[in-house]
C-alpha positions in Angstrom: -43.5 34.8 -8.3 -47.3 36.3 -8.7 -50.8 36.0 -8.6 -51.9 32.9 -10.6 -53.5 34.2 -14.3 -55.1 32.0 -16.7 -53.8 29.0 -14.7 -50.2 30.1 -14.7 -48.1 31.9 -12.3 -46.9 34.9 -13.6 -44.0 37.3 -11.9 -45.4 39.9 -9.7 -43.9 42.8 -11.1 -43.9 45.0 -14.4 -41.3 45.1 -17.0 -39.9 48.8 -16.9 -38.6 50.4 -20.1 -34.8 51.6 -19.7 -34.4 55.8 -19.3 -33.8 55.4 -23.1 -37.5 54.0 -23.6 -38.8 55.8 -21.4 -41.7 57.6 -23.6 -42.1 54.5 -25.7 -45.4 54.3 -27.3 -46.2 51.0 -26.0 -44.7 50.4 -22.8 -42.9 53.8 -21.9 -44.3 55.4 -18.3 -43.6 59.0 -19.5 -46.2 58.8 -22.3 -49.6 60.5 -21.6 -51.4 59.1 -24.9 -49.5 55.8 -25.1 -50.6 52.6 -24.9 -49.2 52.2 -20.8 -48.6 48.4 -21.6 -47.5 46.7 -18.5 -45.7 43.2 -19.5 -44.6 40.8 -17.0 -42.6 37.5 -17.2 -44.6 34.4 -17.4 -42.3 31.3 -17.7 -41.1 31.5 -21.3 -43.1 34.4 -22.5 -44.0 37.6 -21.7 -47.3 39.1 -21.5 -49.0 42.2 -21.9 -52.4 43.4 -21.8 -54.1 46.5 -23.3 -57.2 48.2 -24.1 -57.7 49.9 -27.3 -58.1 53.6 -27.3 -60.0 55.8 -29.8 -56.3 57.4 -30.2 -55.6 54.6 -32.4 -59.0 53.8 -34.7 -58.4 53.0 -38.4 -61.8 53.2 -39.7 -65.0 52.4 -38.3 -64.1 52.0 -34.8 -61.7 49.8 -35.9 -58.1 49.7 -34.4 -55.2 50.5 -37.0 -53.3 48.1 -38.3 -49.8 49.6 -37.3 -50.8 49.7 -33.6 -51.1 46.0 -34.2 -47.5 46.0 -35.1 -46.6 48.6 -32.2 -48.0 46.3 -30.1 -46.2 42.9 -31.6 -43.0 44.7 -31.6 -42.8 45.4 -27.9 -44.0 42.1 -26.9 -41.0 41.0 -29.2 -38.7 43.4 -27.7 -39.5 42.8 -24.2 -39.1 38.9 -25.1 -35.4 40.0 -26.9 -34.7 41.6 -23.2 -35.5 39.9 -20.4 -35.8 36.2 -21.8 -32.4 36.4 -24.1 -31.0 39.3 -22.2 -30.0 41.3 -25.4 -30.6 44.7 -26.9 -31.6 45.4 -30.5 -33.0 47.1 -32.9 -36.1 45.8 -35.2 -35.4 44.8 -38.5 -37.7 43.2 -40.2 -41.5 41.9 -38.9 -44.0 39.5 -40.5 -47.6 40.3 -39.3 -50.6 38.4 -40.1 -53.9 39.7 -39.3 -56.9 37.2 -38.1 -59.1 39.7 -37.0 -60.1 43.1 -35.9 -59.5 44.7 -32.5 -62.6 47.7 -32.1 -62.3 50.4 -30.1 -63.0 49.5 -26.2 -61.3 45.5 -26.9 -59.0 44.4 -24.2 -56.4 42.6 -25.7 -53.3 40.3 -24.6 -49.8 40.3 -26.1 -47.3 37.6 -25.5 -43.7 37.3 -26.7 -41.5 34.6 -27.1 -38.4 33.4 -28.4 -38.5 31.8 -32.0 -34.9 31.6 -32.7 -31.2 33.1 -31.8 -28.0 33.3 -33.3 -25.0 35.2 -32.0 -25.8 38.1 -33.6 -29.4 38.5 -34.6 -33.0 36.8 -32.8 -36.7 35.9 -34.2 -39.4 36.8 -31.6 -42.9 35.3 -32.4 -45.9 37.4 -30.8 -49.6 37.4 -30.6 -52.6 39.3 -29.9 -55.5 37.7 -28.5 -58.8 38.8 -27.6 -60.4 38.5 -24.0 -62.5 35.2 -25.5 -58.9 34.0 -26.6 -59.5 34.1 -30.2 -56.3 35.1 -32.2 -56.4 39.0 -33.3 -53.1 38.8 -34.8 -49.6 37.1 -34.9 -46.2 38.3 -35.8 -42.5 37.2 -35.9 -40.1 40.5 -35.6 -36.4 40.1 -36.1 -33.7 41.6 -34.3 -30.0 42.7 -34.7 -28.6 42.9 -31.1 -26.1 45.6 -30.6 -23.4 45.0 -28.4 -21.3 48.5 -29.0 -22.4 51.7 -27.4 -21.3 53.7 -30.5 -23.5 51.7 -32.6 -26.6 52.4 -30.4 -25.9 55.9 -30.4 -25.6 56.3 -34.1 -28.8 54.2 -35.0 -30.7 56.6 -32.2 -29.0 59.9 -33.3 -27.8 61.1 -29.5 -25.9 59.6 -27.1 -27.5 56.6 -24.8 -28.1 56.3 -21.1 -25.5 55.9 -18.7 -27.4 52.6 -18.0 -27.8 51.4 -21.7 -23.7 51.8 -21.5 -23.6 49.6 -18.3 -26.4 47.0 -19.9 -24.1 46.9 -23.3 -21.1 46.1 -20.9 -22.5 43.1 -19.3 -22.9 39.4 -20.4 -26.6 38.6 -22.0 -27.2 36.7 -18.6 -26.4 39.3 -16.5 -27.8 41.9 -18.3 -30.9 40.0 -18.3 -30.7 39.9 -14.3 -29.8 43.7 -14.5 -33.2 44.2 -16.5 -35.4 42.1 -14.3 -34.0 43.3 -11.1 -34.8 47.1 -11.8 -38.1 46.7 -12.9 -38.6 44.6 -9.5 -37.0 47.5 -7.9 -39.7 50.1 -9.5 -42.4 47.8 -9.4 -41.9 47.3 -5.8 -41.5 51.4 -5.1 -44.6 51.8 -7.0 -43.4 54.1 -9.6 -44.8 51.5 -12.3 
């Protein structure tokens, strides 16, 4: 476990994105003019913090509505991940905005789990501000793949020797596989 953060203990290392994900926008450590979102476990959520770059301004020093949504769908994926232990891909999210983020706002993200079937999972997200007023919320739905094949066609190239080996496993132990390579990194320093 980590460092104590708003009153809570959260886990003292970073979530890292498979070699799949590895130049995701959000969360991907091979992407100069992403967001470099660092989430971390913290009991049942996850949680993310960011600071919102003139890379992403809407209008009037205003942050763009879809990196809102960038930003809920990674809190939701790494809640699908590490906290279910499955893979997906999105298909459908809900957001509703409260408020604006400007240019220079330092944000959190948190993901949890709203519901999960056998096949499919509703993650519910939010944004919040530094004063913790509510930026935005969101519920993204998933459709968990399970069959290498699948992946591949949906991403248009073949996956990752590791996404193969993650696909193989149980959700539990996939989950463990997840958590215990980002310790792994985290602890090497290479995120």
């Amino acid at each position: 476990m980590g460092r104590p953060e708003n009153g809570r203990v959260m886990e003292a290392y970073h979530l890292v994105p498979a070699p799949d994900a590895a130049r995701c926008l959000v969360c991907g450590l091979d992407r100069e003019h992403g967001y470099n979102v660092r989430f971390r476990v913290d009991g049942d959520t996850v949680v993310g913090a960011w600071t919102a770059t003139a890379a992403l301004e809407g209008w009037g020093g205003l942050v763009h509505g879809s990196a809102f949504a960038a930003l809920h769908d990674d809190a939701a994926h790494w809640a699908m991940n590490v906290l279910v232990g499955q893979i997906g891909v999105t298909t459908r999210m809900d957001v509703r905005f409260q408020r604006p983020i400007r240019i220079g706002d330092r944000v959190t993200a948190t993901g949890r789990v709203a519901s999960v079937d056998a096949r499919r999972g509703a993650f519910a997200t939010e944004i919040r501000h530094a004063d913790g007023a509510v930026a935005s919320t969101a519920v993204t739905e998933y459709m968990f793949v399970e069959d290498p094949a699948l992946l591949a066609r949906l991403l248009g190239r073949p996956v990752s020797p590791m996404a193969v080996e993650l696909l193989a496993a149980p959700p539990e132990k996939r989950r463990e596989m997840i958590l215990e390579r980002s310790r792994r990194i985290t602890a090497a320093g290479r995120a």
